[in-house]
DRENTORTOR-654202 format. One record per residue (C-alpha): residue number from 1; residue in one letter; z, y, x. Coordinates in nm, 4 decimals. Each point is the difference from the previous one (the first is absolute). Layout:
REM DRENTORTOR-654202
+-----+----+----------+----------+----------+
:   i : aa :       c3 :       c2 :       c1 :
+-----+----+----------+----------+----------+
: NUM :  A :        Z :        Y :        X :
...
+-----+----+----------+----------+----------+
REM end
This chain:
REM DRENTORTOR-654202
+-----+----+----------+----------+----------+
:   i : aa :       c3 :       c2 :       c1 :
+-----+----+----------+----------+----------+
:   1 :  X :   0.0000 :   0.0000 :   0.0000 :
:   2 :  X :  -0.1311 :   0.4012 :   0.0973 :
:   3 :  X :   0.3685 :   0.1379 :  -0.0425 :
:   4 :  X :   0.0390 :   0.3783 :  -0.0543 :
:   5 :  X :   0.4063 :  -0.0840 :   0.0437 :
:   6 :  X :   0.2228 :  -0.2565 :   0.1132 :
:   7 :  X :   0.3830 :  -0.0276 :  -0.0162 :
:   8 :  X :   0.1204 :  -0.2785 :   0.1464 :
:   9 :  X :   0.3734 :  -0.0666 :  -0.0563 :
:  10 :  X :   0.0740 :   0.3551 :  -0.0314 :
:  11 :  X :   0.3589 :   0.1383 :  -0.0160 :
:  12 :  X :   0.1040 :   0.3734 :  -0.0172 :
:  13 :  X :   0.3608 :   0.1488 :   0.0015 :
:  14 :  X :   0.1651 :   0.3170 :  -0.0363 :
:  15 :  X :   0.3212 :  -0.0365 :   0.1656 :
:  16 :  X :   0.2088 :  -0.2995 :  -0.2022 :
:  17 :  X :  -0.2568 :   0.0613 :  -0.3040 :
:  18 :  X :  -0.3257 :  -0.2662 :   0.0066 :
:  19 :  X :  -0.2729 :   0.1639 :  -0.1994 :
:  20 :  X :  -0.2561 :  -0.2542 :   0.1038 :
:  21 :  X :   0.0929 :  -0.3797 :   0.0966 :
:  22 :  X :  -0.2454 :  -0.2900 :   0.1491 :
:  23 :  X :  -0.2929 :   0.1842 :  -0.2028 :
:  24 :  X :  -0.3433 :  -0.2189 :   0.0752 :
:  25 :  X :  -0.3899 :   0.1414 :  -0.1041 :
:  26 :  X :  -0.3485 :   0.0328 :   0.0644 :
:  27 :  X :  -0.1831 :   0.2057 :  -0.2033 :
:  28 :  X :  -0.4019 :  -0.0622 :   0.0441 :
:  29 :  X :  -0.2627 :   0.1815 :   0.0424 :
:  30 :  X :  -0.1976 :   0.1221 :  -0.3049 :
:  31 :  X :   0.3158 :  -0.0914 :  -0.2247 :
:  32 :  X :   0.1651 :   0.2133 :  -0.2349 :
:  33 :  X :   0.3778 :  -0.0282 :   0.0430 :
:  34 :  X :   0.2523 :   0.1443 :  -0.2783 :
:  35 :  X :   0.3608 :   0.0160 :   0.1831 :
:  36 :  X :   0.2669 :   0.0281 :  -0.2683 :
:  37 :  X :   0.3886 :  -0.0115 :  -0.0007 :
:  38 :  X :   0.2846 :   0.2164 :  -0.1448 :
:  39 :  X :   0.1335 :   0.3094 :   0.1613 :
:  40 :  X :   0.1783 :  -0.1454 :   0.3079 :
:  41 :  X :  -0.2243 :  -0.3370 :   0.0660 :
:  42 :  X :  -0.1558 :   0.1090 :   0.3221 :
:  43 :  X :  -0.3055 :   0.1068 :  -0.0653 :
:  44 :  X :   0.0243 :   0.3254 :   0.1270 :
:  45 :  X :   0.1461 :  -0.1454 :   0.3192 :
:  46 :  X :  -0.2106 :  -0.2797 :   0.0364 :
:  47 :  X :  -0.3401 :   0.2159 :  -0.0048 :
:  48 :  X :   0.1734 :   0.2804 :   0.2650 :
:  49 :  X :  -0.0034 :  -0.3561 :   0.2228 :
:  50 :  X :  -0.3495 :  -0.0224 :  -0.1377 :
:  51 :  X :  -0.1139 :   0.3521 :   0.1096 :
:  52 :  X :   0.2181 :   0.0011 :   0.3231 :
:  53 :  X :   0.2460 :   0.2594 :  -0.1167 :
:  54 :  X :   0.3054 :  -0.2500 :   0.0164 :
:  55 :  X :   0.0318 :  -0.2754 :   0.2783 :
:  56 :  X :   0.0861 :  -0.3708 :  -0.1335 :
:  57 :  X :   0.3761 :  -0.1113 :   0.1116 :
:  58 :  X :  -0.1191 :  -0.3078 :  -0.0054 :
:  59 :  X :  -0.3417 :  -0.1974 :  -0.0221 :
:  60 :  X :  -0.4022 :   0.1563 :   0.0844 :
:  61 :  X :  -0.2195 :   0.2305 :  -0.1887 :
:  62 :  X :  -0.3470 :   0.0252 :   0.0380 :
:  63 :  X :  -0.2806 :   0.2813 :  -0.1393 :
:  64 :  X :  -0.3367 :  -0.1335 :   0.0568 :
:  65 :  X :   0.1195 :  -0.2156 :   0.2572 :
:  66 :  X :   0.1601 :   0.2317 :   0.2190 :
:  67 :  X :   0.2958 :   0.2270 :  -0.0155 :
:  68 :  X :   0.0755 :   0.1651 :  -0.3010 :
:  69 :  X :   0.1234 :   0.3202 :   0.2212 :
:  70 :  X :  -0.3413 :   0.0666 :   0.1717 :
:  71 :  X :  -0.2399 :   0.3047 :  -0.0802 :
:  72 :  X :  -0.2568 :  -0.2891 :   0.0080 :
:  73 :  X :   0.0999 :  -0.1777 :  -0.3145 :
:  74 :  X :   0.0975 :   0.2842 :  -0.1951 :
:  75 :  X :  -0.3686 :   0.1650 :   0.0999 :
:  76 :  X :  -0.1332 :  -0.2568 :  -0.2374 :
:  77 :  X :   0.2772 :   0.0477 :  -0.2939 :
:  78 :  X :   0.0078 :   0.1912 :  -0.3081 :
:  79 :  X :   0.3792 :   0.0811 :  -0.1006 :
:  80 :  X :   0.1341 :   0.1764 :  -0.2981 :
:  81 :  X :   0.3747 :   0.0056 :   0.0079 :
:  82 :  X :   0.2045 :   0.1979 :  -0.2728 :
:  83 :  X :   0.1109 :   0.2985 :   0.2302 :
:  84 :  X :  -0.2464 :   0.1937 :   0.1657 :
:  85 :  X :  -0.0348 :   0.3187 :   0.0905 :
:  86 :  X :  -0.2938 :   0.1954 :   0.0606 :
:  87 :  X :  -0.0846 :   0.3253 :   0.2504 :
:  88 :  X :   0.0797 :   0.3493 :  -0.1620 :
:  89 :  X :  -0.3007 :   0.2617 :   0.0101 :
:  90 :  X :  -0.2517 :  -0.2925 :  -0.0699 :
:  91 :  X :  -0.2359 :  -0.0318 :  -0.2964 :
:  92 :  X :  -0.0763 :  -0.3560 :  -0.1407 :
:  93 :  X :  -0.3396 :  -0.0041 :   0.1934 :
:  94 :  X :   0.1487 :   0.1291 :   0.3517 :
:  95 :  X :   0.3068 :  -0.2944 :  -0.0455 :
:  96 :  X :  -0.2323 :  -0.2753 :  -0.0658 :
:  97 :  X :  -0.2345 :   0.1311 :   0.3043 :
:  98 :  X :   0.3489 :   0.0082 :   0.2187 :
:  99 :  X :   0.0585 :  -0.3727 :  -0.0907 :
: 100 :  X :  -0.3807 :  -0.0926 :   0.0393 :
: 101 :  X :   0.0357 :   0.1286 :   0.3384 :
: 102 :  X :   0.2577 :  -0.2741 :   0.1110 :
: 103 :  X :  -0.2734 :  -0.3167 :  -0.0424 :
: 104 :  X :  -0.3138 :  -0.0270 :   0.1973 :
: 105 :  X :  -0.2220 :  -0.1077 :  -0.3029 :
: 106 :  X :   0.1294 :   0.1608 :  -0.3109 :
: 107 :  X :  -0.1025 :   0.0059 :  -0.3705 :
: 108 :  X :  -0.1693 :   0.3871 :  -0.0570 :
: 109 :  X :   0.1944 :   0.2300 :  -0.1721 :
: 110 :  X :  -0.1744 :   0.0253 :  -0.3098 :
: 111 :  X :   0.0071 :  -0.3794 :  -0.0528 :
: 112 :  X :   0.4296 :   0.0477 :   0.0523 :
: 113 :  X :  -0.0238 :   0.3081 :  -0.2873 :
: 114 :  X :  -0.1802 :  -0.1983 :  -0.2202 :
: 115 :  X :   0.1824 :  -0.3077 :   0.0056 :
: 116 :  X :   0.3244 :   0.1489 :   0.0119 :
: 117 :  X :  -0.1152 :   0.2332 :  -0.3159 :
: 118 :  X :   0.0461 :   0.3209 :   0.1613 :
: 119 :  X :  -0.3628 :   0.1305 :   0.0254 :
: 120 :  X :   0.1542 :   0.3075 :  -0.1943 :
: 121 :  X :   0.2960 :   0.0643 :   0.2429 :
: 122 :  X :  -0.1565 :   0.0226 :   0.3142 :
: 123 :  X :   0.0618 :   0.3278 :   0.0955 :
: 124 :  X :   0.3893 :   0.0269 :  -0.1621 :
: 125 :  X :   0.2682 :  -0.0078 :   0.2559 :
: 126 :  X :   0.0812 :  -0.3628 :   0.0239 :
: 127 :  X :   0.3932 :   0.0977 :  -0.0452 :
: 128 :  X :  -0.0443 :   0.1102 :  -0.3335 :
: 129 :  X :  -0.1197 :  -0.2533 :  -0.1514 :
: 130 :  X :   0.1427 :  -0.1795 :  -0.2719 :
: 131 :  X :   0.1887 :  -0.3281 :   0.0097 :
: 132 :  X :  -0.2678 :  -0.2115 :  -0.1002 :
: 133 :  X :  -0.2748 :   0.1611 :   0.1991 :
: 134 :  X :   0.2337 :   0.0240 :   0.3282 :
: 135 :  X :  -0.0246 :  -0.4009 :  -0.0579 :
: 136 :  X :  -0.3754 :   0.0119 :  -0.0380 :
: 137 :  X :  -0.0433 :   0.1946 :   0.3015 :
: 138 :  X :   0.2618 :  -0.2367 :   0.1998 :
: 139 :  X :  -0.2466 :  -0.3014 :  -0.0994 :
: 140 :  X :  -0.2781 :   0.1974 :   0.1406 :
: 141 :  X :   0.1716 :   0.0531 :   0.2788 :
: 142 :  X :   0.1043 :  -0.4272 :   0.0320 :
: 143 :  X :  -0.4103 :  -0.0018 :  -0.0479 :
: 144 :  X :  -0.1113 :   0.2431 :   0.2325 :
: 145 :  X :  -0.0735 :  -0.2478 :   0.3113 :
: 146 :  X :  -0.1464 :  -0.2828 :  -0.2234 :
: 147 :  X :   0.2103 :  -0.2134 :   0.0571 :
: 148 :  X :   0.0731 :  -0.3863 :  -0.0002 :
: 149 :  X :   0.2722 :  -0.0027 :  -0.1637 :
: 150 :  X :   0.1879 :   0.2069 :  -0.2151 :
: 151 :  X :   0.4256 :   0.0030 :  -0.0654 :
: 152 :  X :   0.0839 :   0.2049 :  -0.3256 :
: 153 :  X :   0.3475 :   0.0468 :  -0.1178 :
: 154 :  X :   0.0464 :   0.1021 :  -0.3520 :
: 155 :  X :  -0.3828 :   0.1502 :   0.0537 :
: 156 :  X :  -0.0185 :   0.1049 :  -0.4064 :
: 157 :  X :   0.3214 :   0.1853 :  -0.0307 :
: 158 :  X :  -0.0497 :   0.3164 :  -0.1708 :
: 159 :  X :  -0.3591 :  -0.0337 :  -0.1093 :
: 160 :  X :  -0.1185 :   0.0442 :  -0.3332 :
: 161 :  X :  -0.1836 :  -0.3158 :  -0.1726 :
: 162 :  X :  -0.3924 :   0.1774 :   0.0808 :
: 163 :  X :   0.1039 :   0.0388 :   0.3804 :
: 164 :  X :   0.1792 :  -0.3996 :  -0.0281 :
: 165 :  X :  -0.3260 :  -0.1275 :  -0.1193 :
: 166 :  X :  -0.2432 :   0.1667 :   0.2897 :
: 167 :  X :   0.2979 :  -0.0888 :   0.2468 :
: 168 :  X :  -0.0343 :  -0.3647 :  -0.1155 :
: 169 :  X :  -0.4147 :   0.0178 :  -0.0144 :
: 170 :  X :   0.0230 :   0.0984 :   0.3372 :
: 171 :  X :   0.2587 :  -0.2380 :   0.1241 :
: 172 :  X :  -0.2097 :  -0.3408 :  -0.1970 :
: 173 :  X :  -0.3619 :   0.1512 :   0.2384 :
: 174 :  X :   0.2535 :   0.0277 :   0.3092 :
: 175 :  X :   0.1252 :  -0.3905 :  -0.0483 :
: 176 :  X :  -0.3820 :  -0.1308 :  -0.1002 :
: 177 :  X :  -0.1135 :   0.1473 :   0.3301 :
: 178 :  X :   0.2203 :  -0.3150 :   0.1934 :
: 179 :  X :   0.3330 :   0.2739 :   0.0898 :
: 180 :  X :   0.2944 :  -0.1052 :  -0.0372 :
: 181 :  X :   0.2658 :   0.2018 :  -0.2226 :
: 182 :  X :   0.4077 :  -0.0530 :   0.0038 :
: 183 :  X :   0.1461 :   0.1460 :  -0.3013 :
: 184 :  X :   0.3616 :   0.1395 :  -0.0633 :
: 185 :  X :   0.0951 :   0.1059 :  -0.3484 :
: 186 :  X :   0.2192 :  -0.0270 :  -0.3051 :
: 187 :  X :  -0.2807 :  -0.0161 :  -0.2438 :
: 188 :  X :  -0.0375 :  -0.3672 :  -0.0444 :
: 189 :  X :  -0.2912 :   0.0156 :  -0.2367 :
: 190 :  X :  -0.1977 :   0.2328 :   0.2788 :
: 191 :  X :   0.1264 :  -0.3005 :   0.2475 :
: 192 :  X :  -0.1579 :  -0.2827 :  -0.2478 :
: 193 :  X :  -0.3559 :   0.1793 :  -0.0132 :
: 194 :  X :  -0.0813 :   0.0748 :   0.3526 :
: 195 :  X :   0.1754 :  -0.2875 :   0.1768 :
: 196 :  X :  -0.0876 :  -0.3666 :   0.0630 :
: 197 :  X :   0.2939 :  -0.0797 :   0.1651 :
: 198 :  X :   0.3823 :   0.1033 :  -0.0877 :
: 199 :  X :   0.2809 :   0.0115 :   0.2783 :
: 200 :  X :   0.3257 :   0.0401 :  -0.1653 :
: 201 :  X :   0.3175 :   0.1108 :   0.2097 :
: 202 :  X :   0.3480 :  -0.0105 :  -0.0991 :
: 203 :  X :   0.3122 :   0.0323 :   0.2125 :
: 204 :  X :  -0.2325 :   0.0025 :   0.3339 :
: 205 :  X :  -0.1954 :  -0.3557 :  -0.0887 :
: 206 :  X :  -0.2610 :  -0.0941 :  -0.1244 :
: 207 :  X :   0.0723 :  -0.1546 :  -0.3584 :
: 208 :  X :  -0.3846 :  -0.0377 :  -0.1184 :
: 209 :  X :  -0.3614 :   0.0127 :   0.1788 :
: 210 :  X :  -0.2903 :  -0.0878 :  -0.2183 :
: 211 :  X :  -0.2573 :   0.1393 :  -0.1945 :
: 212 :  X :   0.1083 :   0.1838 :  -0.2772 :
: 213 :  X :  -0.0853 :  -0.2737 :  -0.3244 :
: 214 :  X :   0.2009 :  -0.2565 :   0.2314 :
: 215 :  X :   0.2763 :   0.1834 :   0.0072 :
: 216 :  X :   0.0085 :   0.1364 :  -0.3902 :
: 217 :  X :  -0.0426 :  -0.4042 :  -0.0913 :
: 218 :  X :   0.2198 :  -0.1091 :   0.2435 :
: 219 :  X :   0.2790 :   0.2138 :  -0.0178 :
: 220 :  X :  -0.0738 :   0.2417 :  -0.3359 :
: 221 :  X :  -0.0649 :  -0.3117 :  -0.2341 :
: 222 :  X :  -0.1614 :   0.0315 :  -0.3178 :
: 223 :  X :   0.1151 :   0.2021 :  -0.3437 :
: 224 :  X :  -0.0034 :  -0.1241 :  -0.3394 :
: 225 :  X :   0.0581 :   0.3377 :  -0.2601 :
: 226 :  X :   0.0460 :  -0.0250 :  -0.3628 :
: 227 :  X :   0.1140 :   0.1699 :  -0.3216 :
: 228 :  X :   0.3279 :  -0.1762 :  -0.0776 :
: 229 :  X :   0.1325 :  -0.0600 :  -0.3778 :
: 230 :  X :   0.2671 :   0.1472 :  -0.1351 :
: 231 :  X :   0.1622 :  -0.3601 :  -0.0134 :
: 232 :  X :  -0.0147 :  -0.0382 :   0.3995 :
: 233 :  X :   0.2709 :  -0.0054 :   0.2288 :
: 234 :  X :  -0.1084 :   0.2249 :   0.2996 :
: 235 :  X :   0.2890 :  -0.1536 :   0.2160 :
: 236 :  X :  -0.0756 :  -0.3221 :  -0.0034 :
: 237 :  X :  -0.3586 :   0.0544 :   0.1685 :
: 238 :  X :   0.2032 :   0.0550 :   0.3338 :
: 239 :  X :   0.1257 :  -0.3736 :  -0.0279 :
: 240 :  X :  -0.3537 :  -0.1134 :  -0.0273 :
: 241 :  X :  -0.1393 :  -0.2311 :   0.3045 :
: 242 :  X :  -0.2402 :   0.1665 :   0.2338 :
: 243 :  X :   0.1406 :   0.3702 :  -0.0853 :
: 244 :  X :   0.0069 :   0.2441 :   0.2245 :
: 245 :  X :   0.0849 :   0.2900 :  -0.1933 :
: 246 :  X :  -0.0098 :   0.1486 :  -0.3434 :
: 247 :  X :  -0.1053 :   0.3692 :  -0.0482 :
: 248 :  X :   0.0237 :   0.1251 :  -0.3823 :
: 249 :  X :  -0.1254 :   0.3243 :  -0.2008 :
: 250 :  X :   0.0887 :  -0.0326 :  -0.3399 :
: 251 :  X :  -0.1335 :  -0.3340 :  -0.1217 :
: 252 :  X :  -0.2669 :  -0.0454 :   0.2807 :
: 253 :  X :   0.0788 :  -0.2278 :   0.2441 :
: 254 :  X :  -0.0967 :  -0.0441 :   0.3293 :
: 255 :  X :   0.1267 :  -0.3129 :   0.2013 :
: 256 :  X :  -0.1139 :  -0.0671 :   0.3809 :
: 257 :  X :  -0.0192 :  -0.4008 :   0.0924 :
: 258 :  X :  -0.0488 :  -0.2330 :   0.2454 :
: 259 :  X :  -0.1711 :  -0.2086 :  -0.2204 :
: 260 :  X :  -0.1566 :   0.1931 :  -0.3111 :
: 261 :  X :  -0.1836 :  -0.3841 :  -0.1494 :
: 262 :  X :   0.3590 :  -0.1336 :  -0.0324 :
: 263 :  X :   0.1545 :   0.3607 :  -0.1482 :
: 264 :  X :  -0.2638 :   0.0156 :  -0.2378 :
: 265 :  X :   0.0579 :  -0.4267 :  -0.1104 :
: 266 :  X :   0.3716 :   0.1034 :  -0.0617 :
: 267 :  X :  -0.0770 :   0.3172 :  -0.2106 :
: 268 :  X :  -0.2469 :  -0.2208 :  -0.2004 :
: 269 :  X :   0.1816 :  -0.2718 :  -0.0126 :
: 270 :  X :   0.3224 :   0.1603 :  -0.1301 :
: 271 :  X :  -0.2041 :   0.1842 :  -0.2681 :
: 272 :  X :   0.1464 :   0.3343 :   0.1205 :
: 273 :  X :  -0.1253 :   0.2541 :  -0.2054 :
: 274 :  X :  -0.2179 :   0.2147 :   0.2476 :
: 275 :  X :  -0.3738 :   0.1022 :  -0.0452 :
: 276 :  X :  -0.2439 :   0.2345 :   0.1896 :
: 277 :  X :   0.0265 :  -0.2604 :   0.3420 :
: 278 :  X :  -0.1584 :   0.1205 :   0.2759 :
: 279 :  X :   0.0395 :  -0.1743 :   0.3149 :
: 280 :  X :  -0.0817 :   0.2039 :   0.3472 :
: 281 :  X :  -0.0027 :  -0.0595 :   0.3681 :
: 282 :  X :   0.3191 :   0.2329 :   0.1095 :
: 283 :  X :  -0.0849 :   0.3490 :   0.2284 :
: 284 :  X :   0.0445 :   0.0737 :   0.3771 :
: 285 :  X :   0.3418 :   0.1680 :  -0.0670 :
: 286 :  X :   0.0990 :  -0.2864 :  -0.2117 :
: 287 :  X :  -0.0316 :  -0.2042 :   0.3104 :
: 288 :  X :   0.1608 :   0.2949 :   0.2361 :
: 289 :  X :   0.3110 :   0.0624 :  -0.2153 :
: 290 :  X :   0.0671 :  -0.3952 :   0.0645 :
: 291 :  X :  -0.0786 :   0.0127 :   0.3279 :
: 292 :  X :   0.2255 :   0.3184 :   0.0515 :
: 293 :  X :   0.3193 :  -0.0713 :  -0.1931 :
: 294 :  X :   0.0255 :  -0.3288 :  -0.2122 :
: 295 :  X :  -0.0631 :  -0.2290 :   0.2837 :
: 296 :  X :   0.1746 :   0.2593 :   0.2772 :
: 297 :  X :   0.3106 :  -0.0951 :  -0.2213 :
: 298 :  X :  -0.0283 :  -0.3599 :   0.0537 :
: 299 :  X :  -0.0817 :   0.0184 :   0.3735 :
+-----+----+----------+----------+----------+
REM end
């Protein structure tokens, strides 16, 4: 396998506190990588060991084979982190020519306005921009040397739905060219579209790496929802076999499973009084919330 990045049994600590322990990965070239976790998991830490800003405690890191602290690698990286600040007395067009000025072969300038949507702003100062078009003109900037691979860290913050969609247009041409992409963000649905495999963190590990309909099957389950009668006893569906959990809003009902052939036997079987059945495959942050907290309890 091409790998972008490799971790090999990768430890970090902050005096007694480990935010990352014995993390292993390779992401590939050409893939399009979604990392997830809570506030806390080590994401953050574990791509600043990506990008060279942190050294490892323990175990290797590797960007495109080499280390992740040399101006070689990061000459052929696209990074959009959540905090970045750009030069005062610059207008959009002069901070985008700044950045273009770093790489020896980058994208022209008008090809960075127009994908970043900001055609129209060229010539306002750069620091008065708006939130959501100061994150438009930071993904220019992760664009400007055309780069290999990109890192974006909560890239949509801030941006209204017309300037999500062209972000996301952009970003599905940038991964059908063969780059590679590694995605931070809190957005799981965002996460589920773009990505074809799902790296989930909690408490420094790795507690699922798969592509994303793995993990909703595997670890998200199925749900079975339903109008219930006036005649049924909500509490007892908690007792039923293969039932993860029972979410109510008036008399709809909503039950994730394990097993949603079996659920649906009993329910029929027992002539509960229920009608409208529907019977879904369960969502990314079905599968994250389980990952994150009802099997962290048990661990």
């Amino acid at each position: 396998m091409d790998a972008i990045v490799e971790m090999i049994d990768v430890a970090k600590e902050f005096g007694r506190k480990q935010a990352v322990r014995s993390v292993s990965l390779a992401i590939a070239r050409g893939s399009a990588v979604a990392l997830l976790g809570p506030n806390g998991a080590g994401k953050t830490t574990s791509i600043a060991m990506m990008l060279g800003l942190l050294r490892p405690t323990r175990g290797q890191v590797r960007l495109f084979g080499g280390d992740p602290g040399s101006p070689r690698q990061h000459v052929r990286l696209g990074v959009m982190l959540q905090s970045v600040s750009v030069p005062d007395r610059l207008t959009v067009a002069e901070t985008i020519n700044l950045f273009r000025g770093f790489y020896p072969a980058p994208l022209p300038t008008e090809r960075l306005l127009s994908a970043a949507g900001l055609k129209d702003d060229a010539r306002t100062m750069a620091n008065r921009l708006s939130g959501g078009k100061m994150r438009r003109l930071q993904f220019a900037l992760a664009m400007a040397g055309d780069p290999d691979a990109l890192f974006l860290d909560e890239p949509t913050v801030g941006m209204d739905v017309t300037s999500r969609r062209q972000f996301w247009d952009e970003l599905r041409g940038f991964i059908a060219s063969g780059k590679t992409l590694l995605l931070t963000t809190h957005d799981l649905q965002e996460a589920d579209m773009v990505a074809d495999r799902v790296i989930v963190m909690n408490e420094g590990t790795i507690v699922a790496d798969a592509p994303p309909e793995r993990i909703k099957m595997e670890f998200g389950g199925r749900q079975i929802s339903f109008a219930a009668g006036a005649g049924v006893d909500l509490a007892q569906l908690d007792r039923l076999p293969y039932v993860l959990s029972v979410h109510t809003a008036g008399r709809k009902v909503t039950l994730r499973t394990t097993d949603s052939d079996a659920v649906l036997r009993r329910l029929i079987q027992g002539e509960w009084d229920i009608s409208d059945i529907q019977v879904t495959g369960a969502g990314l942050e079905d599968a994250f919330v389980r990952l994150t907290t009802e099997m962290g309890e048990h661990t």
